[in-house]
C-alpha positions in Angstrom: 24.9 -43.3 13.0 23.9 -42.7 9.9 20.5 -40.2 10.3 17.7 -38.9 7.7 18.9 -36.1 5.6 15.3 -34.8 5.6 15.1 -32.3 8.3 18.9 -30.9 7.7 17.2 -30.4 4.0 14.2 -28.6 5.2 16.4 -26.6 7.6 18.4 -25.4 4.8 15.3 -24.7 2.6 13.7 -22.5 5.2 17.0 -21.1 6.4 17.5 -19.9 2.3 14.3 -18.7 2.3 14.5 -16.1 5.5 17.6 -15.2 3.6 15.9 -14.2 0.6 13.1 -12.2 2.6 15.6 -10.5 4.5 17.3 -9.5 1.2 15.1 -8.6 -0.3 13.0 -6.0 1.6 17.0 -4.6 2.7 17.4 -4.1 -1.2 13.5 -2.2 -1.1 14.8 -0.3 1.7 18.3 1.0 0.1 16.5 1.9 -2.8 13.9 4.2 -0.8 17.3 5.9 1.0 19.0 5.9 -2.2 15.1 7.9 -3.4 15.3 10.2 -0.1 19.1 10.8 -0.3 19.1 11.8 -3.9 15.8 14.0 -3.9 14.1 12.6 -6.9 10.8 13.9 -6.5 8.0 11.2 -6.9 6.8 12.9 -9.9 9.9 12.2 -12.0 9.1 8.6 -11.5 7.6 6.3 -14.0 4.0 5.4 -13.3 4.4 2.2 -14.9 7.4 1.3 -12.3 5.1 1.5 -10.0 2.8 -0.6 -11.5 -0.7 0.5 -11.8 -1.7 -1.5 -8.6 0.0 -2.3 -5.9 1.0 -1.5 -2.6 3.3 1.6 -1.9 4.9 2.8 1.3 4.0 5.5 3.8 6.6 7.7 2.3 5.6 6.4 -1.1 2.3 7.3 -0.6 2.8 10.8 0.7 4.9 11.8 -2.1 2.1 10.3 -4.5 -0.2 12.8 -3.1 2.2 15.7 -2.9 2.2 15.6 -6.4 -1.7 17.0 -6.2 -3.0 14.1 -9.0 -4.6 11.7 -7.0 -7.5 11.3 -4.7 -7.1 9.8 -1.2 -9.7 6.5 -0.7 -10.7 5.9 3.4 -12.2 2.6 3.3 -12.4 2.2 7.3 -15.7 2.7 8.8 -17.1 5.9 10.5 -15.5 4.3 14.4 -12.0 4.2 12.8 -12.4 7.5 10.5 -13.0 9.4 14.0 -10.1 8.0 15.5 -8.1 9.8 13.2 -7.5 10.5 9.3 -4.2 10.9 6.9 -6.0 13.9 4.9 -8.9 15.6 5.4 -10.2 15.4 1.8 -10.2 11.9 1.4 -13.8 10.1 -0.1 -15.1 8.6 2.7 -16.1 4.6 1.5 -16.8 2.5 4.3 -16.1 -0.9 2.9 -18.6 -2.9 4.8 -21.1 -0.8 3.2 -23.2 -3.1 0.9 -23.2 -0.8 -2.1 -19.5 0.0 -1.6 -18.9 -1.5 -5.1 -21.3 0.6 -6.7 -20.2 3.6 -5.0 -16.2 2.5 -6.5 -17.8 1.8 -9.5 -18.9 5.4 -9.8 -16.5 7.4 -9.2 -14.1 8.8 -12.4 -12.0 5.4 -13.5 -9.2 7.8 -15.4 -8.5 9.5 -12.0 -5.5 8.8 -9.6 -6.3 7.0 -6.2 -4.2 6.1 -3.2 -6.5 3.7 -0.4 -5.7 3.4 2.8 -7.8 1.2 5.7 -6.5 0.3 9.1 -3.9 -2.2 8.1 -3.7 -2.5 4.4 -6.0 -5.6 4.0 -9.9 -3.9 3.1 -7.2 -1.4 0.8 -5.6 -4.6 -0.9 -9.1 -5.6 -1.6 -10.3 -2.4 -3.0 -7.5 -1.9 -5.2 -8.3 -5.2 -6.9 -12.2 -4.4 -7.2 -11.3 -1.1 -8.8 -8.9 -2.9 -11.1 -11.7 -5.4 -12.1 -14.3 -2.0 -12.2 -11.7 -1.0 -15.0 -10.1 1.8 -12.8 -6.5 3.0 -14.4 -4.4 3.4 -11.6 -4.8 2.9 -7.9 -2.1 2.5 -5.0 -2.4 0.8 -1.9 -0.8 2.2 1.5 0.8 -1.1 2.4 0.1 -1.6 6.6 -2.6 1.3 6.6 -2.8 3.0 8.9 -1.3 0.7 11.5 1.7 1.6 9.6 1.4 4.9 9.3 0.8 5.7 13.0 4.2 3.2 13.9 6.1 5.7 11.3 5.5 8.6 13.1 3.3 10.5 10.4 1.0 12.7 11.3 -2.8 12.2 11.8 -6.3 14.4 11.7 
C-alpha cells in the first residue's frame, strides 16, 4: 500500500503556486481600490514606484495620461489603428515597420510615453527597445487594447 510520494509532492507544489498567483494579483487589485477609493491622483505618485518600465493598468494608464506629461505610443498597424484608437493624438508607429527602431530612436528620450498595441505583447517589446535606445521612462498598457475594450473604456 505504500505509493510514491512524488505526484502528492507535485500536487502540492502547483497547488502553492496557484495560491500565490491568486494572492497576489487580489493584493494588486485592493491596492488599485484602496487608489480609486481614497482619490490619490496619479500625479501624487512616485515615478520611481512605478518603475521606469513596466506594464501599468487600463486605469493606470488613463490616469498617467490625465496628468498631460506623457505621449501616447500606437504600435498596431494601420488595419488595427482603424478599428479603433485610445486617443486621438497618439504617434502612430507601426511596429512591423522595418525602420520602427529608428523612428523610436528619434523621438525625445527625456519625454513621458505610455504604448499600447492590441494585447500588450508588440508594447512589451517596445518598451524594452526604448529602454535599450536610452529612453527615461515608458509604460506599457498591460493586455492592450484587448484589455481595454473587455474594461469597458471608451474607443475612437
Amino acid at each position: 500500500m505504500k505509493k510514491s510520494v512524488l505526484p502528492f509532492a507535485l500536487f502540492i507544489i502547483i497547488a502553492s503556486f496557484i495560491v500565490y498567483i491568486i494572492f497576489t494579483r487580489s493584493m494588486n487589485d485592493m491596492n488599485q481600490e484602496q487608489t480609486i477609493q481614497t482619490g490619490t491622483n496619479v500625479a501624487q505618485v512616485d515615478d520611481e514606484r512605478l518603475r521606469n518600465f513596466s506594464a501599468v493598468s487600463p486605469y493606470m494608464f488613463t490616469e498617467l495620461y490625465n496628468t498631460g506629461e506623457y505621449v501616447v505610443i500606437d504600435v498596431r498597424t494601420p488595419g488595427e489603428i482603424a478599428e479603433g484608437k485610445i486617443v486621438q493624438d497618439a504617434l502612430e508607429i507601426n511596429f512591423y515597420d522595418e525602420d520602427f527602431r529608428d523612428k523610436l530612436n528619434a523621438l525625445d528620450k527625456s519625454q513621458k510615453y505610455l504604448v499600447y498595441c492590441r494585447s500588450g505583447s508588440r508594447s512589451g517589446q517596445t518598451i524594452r527597445i526604448m529602454n535599450e535606445l536610452g529612453f527615461e521612462q515608458v509604460y506599457d498598457l498591460e493586455g492592450g487594447m484587448n484589455a481595454w475594450n473587455a474594461l469597458g473604456y471608451q474607443t475612437l
